[in-house]
C-alpha positions in Angstrom: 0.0 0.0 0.0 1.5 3.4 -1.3 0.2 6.6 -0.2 -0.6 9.5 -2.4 -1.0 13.0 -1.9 -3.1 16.1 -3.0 -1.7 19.9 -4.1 -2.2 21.0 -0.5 -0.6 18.0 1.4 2.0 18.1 -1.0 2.8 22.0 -0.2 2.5 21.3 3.3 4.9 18.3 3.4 7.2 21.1 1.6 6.8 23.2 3.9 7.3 20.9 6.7 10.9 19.4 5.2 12.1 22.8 4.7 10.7 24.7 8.3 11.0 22.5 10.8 13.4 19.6 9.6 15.5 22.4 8.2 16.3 20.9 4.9 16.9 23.8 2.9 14.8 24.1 -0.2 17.5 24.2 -2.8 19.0 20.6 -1.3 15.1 19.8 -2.4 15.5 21.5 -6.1 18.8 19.3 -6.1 17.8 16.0 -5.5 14.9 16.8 -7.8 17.3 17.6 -10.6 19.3 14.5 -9.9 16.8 12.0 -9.6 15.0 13.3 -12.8 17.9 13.2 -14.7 18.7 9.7 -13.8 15.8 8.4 -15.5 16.5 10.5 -18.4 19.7 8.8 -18.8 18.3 5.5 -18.5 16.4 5.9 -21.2 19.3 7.7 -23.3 21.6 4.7 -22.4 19.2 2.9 -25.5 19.5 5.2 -28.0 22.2 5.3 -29.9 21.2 9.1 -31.6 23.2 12.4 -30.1 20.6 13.8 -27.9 19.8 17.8 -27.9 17.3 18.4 -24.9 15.5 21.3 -24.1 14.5 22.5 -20.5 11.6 24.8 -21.0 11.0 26.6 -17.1 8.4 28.9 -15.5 9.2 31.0 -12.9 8.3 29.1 -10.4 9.9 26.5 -8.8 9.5 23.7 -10.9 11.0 26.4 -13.6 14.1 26.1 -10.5 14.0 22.5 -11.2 14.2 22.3 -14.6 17.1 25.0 -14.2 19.4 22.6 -11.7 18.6 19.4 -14.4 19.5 21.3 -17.8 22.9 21.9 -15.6 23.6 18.8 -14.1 22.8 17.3 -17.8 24.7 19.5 -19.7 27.6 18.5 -16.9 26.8 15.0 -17.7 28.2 15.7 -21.4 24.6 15.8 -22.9 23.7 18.9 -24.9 21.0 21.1 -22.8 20.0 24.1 -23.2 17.6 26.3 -21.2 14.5 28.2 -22.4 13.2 30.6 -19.6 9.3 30.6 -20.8 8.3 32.4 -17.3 8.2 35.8 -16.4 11.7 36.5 -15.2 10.5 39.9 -13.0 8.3 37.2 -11.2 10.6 34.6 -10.7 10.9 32.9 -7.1 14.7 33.3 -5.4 15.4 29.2 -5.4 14.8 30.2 -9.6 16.9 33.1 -10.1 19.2 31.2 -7.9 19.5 28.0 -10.0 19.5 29.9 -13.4 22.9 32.2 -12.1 24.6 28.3 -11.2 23.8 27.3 -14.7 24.9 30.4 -16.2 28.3 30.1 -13.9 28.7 26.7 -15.4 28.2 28.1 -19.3 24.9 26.2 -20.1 23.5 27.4 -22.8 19.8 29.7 -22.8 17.8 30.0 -26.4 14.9 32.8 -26.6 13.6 31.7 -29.7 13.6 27.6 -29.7 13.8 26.4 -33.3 11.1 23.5 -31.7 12.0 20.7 -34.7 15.6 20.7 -33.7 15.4 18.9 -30.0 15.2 15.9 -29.7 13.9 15.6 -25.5 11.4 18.1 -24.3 11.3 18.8 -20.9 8.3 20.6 -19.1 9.1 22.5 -16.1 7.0 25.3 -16.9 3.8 24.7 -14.2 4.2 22.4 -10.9 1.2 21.2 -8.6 0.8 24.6 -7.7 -1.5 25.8 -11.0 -5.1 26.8 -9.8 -6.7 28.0 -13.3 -6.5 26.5 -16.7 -3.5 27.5 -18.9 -4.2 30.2 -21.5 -3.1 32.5 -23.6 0.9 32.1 -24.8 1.3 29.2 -22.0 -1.9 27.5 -23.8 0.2 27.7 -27.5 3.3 27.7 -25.8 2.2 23.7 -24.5 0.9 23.1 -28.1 4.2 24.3 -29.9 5.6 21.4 -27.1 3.5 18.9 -27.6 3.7 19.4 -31.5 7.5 18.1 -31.5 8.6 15.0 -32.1 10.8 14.8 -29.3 10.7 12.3 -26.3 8.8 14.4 -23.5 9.6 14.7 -19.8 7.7 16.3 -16.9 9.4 17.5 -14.1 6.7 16.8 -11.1 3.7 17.1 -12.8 2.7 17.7 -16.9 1.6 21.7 -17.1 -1.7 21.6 -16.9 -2.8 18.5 -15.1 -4.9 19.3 -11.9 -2.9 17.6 -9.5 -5.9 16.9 -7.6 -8.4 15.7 -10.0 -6.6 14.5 -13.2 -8.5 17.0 -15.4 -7.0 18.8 -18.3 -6.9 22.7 -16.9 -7.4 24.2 -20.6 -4.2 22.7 -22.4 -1.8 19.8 -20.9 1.7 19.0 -21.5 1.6 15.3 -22.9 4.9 13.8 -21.3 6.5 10.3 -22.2 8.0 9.9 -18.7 6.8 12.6 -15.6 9.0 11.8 -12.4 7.4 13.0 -9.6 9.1 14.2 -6.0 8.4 12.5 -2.6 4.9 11.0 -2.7 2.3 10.2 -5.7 -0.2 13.3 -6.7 -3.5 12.3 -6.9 -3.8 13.8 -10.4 -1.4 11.3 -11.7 -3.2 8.4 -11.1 -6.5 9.4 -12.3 -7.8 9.6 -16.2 -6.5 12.0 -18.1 -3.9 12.9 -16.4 -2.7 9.8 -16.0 -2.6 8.9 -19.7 -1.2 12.3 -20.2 1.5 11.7 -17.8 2.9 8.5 -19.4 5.4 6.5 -17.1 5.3 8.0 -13.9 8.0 7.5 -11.5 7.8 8.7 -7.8 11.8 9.9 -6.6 12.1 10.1 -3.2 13.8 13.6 -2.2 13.9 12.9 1.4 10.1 14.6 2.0 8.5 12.5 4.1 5.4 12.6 6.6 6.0 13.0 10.2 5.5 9.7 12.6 2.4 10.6 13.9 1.2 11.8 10.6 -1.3 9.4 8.7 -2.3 10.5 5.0 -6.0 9.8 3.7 -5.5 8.6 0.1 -3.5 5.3 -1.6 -2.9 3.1 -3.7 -2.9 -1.1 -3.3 -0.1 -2.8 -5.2 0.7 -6.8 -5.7 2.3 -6.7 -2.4 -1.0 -6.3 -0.9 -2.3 -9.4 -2.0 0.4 -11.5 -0.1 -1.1 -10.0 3.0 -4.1 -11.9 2.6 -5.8 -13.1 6.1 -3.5 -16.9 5.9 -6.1 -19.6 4.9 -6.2 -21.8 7.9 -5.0 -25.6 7.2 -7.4 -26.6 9.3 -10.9 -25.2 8.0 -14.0 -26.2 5.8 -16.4 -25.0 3.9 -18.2 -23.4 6.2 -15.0 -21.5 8.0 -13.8 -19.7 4.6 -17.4 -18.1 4.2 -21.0 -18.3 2.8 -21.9 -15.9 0.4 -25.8 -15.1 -0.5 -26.3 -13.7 -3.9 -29.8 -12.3 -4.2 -29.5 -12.1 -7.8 -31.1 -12.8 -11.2 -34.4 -12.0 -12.4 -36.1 -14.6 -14.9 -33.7 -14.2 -18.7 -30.8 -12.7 -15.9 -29.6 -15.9 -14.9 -25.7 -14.6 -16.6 -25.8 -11.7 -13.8 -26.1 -14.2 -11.2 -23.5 -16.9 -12.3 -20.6 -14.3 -12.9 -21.0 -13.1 -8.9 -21.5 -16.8 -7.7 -18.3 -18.0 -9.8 -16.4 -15.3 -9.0 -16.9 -15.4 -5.3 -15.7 -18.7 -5.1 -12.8 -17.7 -7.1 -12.3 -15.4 -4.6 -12.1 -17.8 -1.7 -15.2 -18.1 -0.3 -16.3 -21.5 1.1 -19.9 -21.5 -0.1 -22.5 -20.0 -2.7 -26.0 -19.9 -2.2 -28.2 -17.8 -4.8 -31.6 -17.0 -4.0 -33.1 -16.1 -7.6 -36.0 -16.7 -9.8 -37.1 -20.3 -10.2 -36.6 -19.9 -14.5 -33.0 -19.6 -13.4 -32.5 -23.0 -11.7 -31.4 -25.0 -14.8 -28.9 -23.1 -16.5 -26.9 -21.8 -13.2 -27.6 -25.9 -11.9 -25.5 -26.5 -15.2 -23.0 -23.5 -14.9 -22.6 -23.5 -11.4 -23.0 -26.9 -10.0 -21.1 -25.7 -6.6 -23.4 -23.3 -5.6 -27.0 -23.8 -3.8 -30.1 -22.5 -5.4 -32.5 -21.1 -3.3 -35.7 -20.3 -5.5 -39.0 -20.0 -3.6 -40.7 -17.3 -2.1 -41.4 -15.5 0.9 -40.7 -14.6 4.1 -40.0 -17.5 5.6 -36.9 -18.8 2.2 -35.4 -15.7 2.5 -35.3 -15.7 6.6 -33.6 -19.4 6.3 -30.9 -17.9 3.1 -30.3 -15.1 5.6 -29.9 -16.9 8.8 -27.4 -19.5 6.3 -25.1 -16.4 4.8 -22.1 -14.3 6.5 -22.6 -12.0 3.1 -25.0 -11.1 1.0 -24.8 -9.6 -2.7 -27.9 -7.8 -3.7 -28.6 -6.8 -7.4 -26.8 -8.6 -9.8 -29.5 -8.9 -12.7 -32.5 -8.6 -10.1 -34.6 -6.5 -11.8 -36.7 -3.7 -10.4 -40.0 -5.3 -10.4 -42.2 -4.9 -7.3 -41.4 -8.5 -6.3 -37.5 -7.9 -6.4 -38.0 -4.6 -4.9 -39.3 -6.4 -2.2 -36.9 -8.9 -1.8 -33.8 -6.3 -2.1 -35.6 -4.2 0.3 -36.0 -7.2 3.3 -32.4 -8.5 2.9 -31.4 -4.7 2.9 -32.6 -4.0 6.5 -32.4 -7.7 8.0 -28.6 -7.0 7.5 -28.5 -3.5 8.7 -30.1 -4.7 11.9 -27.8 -8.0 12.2 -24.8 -5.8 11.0 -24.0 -8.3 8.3 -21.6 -7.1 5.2 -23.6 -6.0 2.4 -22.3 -5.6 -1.5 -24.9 -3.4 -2.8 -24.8 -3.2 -6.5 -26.5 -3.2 -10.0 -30.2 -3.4 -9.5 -30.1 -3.4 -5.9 -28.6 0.1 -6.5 -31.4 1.5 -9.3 -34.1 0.4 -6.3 -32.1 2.4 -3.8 -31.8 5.5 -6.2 -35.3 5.0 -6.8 -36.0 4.3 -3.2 -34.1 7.4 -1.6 -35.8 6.2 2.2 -33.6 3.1 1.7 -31.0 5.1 2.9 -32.2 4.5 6.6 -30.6 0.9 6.2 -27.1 1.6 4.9 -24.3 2.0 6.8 -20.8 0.9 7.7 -22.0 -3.2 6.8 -22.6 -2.2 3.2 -20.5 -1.8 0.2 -21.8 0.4 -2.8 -20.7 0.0 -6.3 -21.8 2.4 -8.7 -20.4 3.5 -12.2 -20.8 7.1 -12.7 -24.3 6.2 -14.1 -25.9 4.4 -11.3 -23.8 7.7 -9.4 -25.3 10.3 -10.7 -28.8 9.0 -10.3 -27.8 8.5 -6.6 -26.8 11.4 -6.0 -28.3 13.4 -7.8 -25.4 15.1 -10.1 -24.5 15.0 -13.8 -22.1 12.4 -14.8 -19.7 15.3 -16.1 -19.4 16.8 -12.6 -18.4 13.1 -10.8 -16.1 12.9 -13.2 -14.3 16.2 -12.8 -13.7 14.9 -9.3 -14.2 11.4 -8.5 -12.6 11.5 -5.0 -14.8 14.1 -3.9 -17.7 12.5 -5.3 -16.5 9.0 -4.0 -15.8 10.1 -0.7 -19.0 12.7 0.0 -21.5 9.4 -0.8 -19.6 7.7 1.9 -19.6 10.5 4.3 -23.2 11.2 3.9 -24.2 7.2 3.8 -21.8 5.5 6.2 -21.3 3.1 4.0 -17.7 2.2 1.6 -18.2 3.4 -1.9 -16.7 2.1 -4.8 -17.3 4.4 -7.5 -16.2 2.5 -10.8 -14.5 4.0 -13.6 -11.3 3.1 -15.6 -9.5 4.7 -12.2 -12.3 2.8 -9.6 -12.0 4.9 -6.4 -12.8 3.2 -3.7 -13.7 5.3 -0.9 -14.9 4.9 3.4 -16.8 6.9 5.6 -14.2 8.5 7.6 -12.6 10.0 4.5 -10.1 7.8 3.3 -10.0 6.1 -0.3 -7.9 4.2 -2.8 -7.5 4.9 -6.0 -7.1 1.9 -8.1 -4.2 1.2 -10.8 -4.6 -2.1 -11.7 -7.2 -2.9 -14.9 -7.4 -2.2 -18.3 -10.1 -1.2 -21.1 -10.7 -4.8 -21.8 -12.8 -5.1 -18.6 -15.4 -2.5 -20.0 -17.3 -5.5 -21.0 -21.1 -6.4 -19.9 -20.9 -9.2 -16.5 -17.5 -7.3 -15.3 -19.3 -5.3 -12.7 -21.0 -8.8 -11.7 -17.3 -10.5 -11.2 -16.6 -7.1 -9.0 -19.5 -7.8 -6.9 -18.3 -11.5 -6.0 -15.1 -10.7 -5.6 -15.8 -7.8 -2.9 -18.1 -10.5 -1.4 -15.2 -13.2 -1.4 -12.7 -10.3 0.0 -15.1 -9.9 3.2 -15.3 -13.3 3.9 -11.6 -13.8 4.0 -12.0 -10.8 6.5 -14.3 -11.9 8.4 -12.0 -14.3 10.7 -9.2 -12.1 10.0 -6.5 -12.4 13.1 -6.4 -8.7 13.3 -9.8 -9.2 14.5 -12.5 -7.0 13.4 -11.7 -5.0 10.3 -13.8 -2.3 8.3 -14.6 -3.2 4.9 -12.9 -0.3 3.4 -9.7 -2.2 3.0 -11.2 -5.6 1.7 -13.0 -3.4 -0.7 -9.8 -2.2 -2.2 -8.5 -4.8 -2.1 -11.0 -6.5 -4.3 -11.0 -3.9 -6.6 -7.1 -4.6 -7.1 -7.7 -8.3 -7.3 -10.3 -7.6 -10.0 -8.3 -5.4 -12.4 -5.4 -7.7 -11.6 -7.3 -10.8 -12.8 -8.4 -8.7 -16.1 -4.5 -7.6 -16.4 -3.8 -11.4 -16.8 -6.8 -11.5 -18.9 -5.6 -9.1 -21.2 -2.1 -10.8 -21.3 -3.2 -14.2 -22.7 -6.3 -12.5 -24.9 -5.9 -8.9 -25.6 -8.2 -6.1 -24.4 -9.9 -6.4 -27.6 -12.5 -9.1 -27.5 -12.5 -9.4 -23.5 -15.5 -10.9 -21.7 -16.6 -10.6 -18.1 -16.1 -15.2 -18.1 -12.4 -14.1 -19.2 -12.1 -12.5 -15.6 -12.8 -15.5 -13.4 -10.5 -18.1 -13.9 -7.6 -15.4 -13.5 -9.0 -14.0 -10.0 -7.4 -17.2 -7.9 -3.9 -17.3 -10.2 -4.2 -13.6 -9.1 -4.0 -14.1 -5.8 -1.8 -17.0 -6.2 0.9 -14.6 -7.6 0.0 -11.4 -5.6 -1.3 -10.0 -8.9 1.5 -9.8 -11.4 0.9 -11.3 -14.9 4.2 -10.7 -15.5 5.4 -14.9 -15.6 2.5 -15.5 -18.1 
């Protein structure tokens, strides 16, 4: 688990390095250079043409930054020059600082770039620090650089990016490789600005939180997986977990199978899916391990209830009266009991269209909305979510007390007390009909492993990132054997256990 950091933390942590540890800034600006140009020269160590790099700075002090690596470059035995693109009278004393140390050491400054002649960009023109979008000469200046055919780095962040939210702030620097200083910006693991950042690499510059400290936002990575609660030698079926699925309205019997197969995939001992009696034949033949439950009433669904540690509700229900029903009774039977509750598909269309439902969430439920089923929950367009899915993410839990995974190609994944994960692993080839079905078993699978974890009680924040990880790991192994083109949801399941098996990398396939 790596922790990432917004504009404001990021300033702070600044500050705190340079006030109270007394690490003075322009050791910072150093180690910034140096670490930015080692990855530059990694990459030049393959190429084999004479490289001609431009540093193109703004006044503030990632324009400082830039300023220290076209000198230690240009020291190196490269050929860097320096175009000052900020407003010198405005220029911050660590940048007037670093451009009189390159100008000591003779390396050379252009005021008119002839763009075509470079062969390395380098954007140090805007840091994490930009608040409104980039206009005017910056706006073409940022075209003219993303018009070369030059390999592109950012220093800290690509001009442009909200470092916050992702979003393009009018016009964005599209970098090859952005290295970025002391922790992760939010902004660079979110679409677009993590497409528009390229291969982002975080350098550690010796910023780092104090002790006591605890930041809000992160990341899970294959590591996480090998934390798993250990799988006791000694258990059965029954230890590892029973999973209810109240799923699958009559023709909807798909819906149901993918979150029963994938929640045994994920670990859980047992399946029992309490659907429509159409559906007893094909998920019989698809799904021979799991029990069917497929009568009515009060007195089925009190004995599927009284069987089951967690419950999945929506998966291809339907919003008929009847399901309503249903969704509804297993809904507050759970919020009473306090048992863990993956609320998704259908069950969250009733809930949108059933705003009282409300009274019976809490901190047993899951949520699982795309930005769809999102903005009908809440009430916004799907353009404002999007602007900023953390916000949105983390408000619904807030507001709900309940952990929200708000699905995207970034899913965010998000608890009441206002902590979330963003999630790296995935790919396009998951945007398939059934994936969000696989998601909802595995989240269910996730809290049974929890649910006799030896850490004793733990909130299902962190087994719902976690199964958000093991999900877009699975269709990252997926994608290896297949392709994203041509993915289905059925491609997903038989990678989630190799998955864990191998803490998430595809990399041995």
């Amino acid at each position: 688990m790596k922790e990432i950091v917004t504009c404001e933390e990021m300033k702070a942590l600044d500050r705190n390095t340079i006030e109270e540890m007394k690490v003075p800034s322009c050791v910072l600006m150093e180690r910034a250079a140096l670490k930015t140009a080692e990855e530059m020269e990694k990459f030049f160590a393959g190429r084999n043409e004479k490289e001609r790099i431009l540093c193109v700075c703004g006044s503030g002090n990632n324009g400082g930054d830039g300023a220290a690596l076209a000198r230690i470059l240009f020291l190196h035995g490269f050929q860097a020059e320096i175009y000052m693109a900020g407003n010198r009278e405005h220029m911050t004393e660590e940048t007037k600082r670093q451009l009189e140390i390159a100008a000591n050491y003779h390396v050379p400054t252009v005021n008119n770039p002839e763009w075509g002649e470079y062969t390395t960009i380098v954007d140090a023109v805007f840091g994490v620090g930009l608040t409104r979008p980039v206009e005017g000469r910056y706006a073409e200046l940022i075209r003219r650089m993303n018009g070369t055919k030059a390999w592109k780095v950012a220093v800290d962040i690509p001009s442009g990016v909200d470092g916050d939210t992702g979003m393009e702030m009018g016009t964005a620097f599209r970098a090859d490789l952005t290295v970025t200083f002391g922790f992760t910006k939010a902004g660079l693991c979110l679409y677009p600005g993590r497409l528009l950042a390229g291969r982002t690499v975080t350098a550690d510059i010796g910023i780092y939180r104090k002790q006591e400290e605890r930041g809000k936002y992160f990341i899970m990575e294959k590591e996480d997986l090998a934390k798993l609660p250990p799988r006791p030698p000694y258990g059965n079926k029954g230890t590892f977990g029973k999973v209810l699925a109240v799923a699958g309205s009559p023709g909807m019997c798909g819906a149901a199978f993918f979150c029963g197969a994938s929640a045994f995939a994920s670990g859980a001992g047992m399946v029992r899916i309490f659907t429509s009696k159409e559906n007893r034949i094909p998920l019989q033949t698809l799904l021979p391990e799991a029990i069917l439950t497929c009568e009515k009433g009060e007195e089925a669904m009190e004995a599927a209830f009284r069987w089951c540690d967690v419950l999945v509700i929506g998966p291809g229900l339907g919003t008929s009266g009847e399901s309503a029903e249903s969704a509804l009774w297993f809904l507050k039977k759970a919020f009473q009991e306090k048992k863990p509750v993956i609320l998704d598909a259908d069950g969250l269309n009733l809930l949108a269209e059933n705003p009282d439902w409300k009274l019976f969430l809490g901190e047993n439920v899951i949520v699982t909305p795309h930005m769809g089923e999102m903005s009908r929950l809440t009430g916004k367009s799907i353009e404002e979510i999007r602007n900023n899915r953390i916000e949105a993410a983390v408000s619904y839990a807030e507001e709900t007390g309940t952990v929200c995974v708000l699905k995207d190609a970034c899913t965010v994944t998000a608890g009441p007390k206002g902590e979330a994960f963003i999630n790296l692993s995935g790919n396009s080839g998951m945007a398939a009909a059934g994936s969000g079905d696989v998601l909802s078993g595995v989240l269910a699978g996730m809290a049974c492993m929890y649910r006799n974890s030896p850490e004793g009680h733990t909130p299902l924040l962190k087994p719902a990132a976690l199964g958000v990880f093991l999900h877009g790991a699975a269709g990252d192994r997926a994608a290896g054997k297949k392709g994203q083109h041509g993915m289905t949801a059925g491609d997903l399941i038989p990678e989630i256990s190799y998955a864990l098996q191998d803490g998430g990398s595809h990399e041995a396939l």
